[in-house]
Backbone as JSON, one array per atom type, in Angstrom:
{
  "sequence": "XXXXXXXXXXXXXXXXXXXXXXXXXXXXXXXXXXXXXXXXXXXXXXXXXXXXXXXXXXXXXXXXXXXXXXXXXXXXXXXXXXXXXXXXXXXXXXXX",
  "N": [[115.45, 112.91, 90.57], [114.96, 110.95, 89.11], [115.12, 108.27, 89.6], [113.84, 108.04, 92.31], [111.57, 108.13, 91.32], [111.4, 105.66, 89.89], [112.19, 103.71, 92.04], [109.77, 103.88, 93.53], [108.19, 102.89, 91.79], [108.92, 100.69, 91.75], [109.65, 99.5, 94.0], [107.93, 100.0, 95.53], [105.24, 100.02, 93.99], [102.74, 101.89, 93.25], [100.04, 103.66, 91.99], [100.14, 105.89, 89.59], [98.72, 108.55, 90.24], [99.45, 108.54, 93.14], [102.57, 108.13, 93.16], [102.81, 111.04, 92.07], [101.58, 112.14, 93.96], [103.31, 111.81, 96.25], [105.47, 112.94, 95.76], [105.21, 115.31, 95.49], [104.25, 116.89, 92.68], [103.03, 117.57, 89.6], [100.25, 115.62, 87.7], [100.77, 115.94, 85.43], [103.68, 116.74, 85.02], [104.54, 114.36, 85.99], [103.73, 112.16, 84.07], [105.21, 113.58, 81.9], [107.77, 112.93, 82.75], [107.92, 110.51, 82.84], [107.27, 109.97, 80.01], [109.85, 110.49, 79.51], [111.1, 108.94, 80.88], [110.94, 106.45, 79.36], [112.37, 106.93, 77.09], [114.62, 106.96, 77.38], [115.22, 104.51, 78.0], [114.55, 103.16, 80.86], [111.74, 102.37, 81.59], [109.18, 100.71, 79.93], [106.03, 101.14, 78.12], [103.6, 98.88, 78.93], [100.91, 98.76, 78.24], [98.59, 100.75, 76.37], [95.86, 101.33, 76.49], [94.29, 103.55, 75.78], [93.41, 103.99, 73.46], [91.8, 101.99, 72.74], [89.76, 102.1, 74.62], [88.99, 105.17, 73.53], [87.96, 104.06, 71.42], [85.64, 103.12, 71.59], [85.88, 100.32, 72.62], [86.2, 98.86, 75.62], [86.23, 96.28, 76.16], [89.11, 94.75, 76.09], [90.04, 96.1, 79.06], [88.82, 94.26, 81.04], [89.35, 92.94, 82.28], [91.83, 93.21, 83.35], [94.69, 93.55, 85.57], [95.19, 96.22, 86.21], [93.57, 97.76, 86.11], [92.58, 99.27, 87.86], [94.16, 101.45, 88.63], [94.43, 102.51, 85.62], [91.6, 103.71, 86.01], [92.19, 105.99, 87.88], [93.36, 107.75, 86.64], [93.51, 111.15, 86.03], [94.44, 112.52, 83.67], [93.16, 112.08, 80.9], [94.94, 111.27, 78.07], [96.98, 109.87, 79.72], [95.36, 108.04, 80.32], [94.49, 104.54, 80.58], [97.0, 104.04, 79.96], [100.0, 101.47, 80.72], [102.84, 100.82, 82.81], [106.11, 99.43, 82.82], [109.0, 99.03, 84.7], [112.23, 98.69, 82.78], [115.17, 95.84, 82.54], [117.12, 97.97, 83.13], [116.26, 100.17, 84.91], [115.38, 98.47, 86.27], [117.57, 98.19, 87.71], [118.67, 100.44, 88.4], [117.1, 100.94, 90.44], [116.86, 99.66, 92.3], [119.41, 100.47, 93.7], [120.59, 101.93, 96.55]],
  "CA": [[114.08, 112.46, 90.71], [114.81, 109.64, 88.31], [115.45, 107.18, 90.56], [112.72, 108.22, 93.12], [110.04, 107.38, 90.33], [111.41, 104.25, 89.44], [111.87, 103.36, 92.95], [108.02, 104.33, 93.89], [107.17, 101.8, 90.88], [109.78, 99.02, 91.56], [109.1, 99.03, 95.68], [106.01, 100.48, 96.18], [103.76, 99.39, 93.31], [102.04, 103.08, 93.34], [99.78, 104.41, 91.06], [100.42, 107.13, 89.19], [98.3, 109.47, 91.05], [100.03, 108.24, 94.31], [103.53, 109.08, 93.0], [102.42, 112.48, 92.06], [101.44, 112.78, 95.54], [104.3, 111.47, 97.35], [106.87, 113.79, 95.11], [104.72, 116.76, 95.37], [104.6, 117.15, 91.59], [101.79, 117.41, 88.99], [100.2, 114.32, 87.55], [101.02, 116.25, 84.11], [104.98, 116.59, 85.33], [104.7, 113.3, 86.36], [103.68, 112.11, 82.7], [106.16, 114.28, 81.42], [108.77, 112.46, 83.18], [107.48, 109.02, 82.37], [108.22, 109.75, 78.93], [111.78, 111.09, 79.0], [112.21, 107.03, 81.65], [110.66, 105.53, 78.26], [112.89, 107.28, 75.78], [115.69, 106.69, 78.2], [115.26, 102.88, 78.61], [114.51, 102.56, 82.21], [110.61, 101.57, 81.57], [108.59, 100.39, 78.91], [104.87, 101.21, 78.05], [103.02, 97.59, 78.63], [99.61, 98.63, 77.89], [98.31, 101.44, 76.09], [94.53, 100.72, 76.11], [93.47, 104.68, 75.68], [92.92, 104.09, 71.45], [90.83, 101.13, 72.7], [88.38, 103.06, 75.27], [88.25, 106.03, 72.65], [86.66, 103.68, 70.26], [84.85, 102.08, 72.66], [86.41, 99.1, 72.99], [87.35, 98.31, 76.64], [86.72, 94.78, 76.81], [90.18, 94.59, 76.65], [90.54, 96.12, 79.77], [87.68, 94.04, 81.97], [90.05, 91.36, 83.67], [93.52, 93.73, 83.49], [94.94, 93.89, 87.21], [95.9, 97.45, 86.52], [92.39, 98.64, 85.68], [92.29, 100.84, 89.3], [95.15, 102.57, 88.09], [93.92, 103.76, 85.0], [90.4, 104.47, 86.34], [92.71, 106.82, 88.5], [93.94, 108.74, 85.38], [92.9, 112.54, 85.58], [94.63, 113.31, 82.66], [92.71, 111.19, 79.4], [96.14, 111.34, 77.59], [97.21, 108.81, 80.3], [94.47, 107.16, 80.47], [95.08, 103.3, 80.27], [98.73, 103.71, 79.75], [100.2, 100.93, 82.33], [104.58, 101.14, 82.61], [107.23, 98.31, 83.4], [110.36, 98.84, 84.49], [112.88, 97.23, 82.02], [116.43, 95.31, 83.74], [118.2, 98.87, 83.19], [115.04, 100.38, 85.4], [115.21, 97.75, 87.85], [119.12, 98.32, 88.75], [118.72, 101.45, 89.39], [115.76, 101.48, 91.31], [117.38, 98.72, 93.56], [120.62, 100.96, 94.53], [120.81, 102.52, 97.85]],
  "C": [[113.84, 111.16, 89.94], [114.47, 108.49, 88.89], [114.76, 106.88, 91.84], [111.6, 107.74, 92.6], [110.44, 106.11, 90.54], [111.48, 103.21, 90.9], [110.41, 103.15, 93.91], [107.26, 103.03, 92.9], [107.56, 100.54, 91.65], [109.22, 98.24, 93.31], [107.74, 99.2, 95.66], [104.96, 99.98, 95.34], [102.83, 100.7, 93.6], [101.49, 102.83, 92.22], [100.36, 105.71, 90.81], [100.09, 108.02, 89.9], [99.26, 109.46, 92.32], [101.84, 108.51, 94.12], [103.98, 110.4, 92.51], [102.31, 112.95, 93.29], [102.38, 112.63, 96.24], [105.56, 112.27, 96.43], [106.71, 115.26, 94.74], [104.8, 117.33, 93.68], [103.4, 116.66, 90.81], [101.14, 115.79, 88.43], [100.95, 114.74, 85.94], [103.13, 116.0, 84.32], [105.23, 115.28, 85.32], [105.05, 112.11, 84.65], [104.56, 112.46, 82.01], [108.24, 113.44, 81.39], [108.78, 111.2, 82.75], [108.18, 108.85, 80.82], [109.33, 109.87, 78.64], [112.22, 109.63, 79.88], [111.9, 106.44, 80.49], [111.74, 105.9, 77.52], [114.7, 106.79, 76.38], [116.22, 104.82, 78.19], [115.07, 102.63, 80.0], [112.72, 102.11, 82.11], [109.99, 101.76, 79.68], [107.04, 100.71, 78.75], [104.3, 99.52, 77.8], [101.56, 97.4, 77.84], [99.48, 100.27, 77.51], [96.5, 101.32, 75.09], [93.38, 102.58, 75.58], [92.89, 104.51, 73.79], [91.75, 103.17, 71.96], [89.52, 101.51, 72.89], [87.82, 104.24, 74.61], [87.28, 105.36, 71.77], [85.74, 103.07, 70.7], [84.76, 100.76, 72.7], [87.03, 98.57, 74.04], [86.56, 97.23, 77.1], [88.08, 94.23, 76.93], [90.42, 94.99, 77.84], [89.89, 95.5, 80.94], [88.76, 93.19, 82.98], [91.57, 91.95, 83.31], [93.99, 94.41, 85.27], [95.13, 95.45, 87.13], [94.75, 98.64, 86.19], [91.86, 99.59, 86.94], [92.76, 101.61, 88.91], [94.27, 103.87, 86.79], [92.65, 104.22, 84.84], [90.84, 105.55, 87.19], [93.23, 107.52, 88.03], [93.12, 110.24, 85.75], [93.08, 112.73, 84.47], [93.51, 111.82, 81.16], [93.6, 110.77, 78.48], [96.5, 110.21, 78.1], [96.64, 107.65, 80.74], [94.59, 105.99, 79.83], [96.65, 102.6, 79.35], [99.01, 103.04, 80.79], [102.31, 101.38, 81.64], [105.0, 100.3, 83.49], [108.46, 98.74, 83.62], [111.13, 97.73, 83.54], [114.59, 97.22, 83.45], [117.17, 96.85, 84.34], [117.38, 99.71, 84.4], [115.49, 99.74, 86.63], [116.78, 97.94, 89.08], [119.01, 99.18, 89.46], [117.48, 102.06, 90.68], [116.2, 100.58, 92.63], [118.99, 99.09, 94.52], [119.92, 101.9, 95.62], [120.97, 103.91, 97.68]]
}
């Protein structure tokens, strides 16, 4: 399933929600998994704006392209976490 996520990011440009849906799998699983591609090296956390919006600080997020996404967060946990594939990420998301 590794390689299905990272492929869903690298081609498709999904949200989160949307590769939950297309892998039949929770948004929490989903999350779950995210962290074990971070700890792994295949993506990176770019933005982690949820400390911001708790304190109520999201002018950082007014002009961030990825602000659909994490208005598409169910979970609050994930909320304004964005994720990059890094190079090691991108190889394998580009094999066959």
């Amino acid at each position: 399933m590794i390689k299905e996520i990272l492929q869903l990011m690298y081609k498709n440009h999904l949200s989160l929600n949307e590769i939950a849906n297309k892998l039949s799998i929770s948004h929490d699983k989903l999350i779950n998994r995210l962290e074990m591609l971070v700890h792994l090296g295949y993506i990176i956390i770019v933005c982690n704006s949820s400390d911001k919006i708790k304190s109520g600080n999201e002018k950082t997020c007014k002009y961030c392209t990825l602000a659909k996404t994490c208005s598409e967060a169910e979970n609050r946990e994930s909320f304004g976490i964005a994720y990059q594939l890094t190079e090691k990420g991108k190889r394998v998301a580009r094999k066959r």
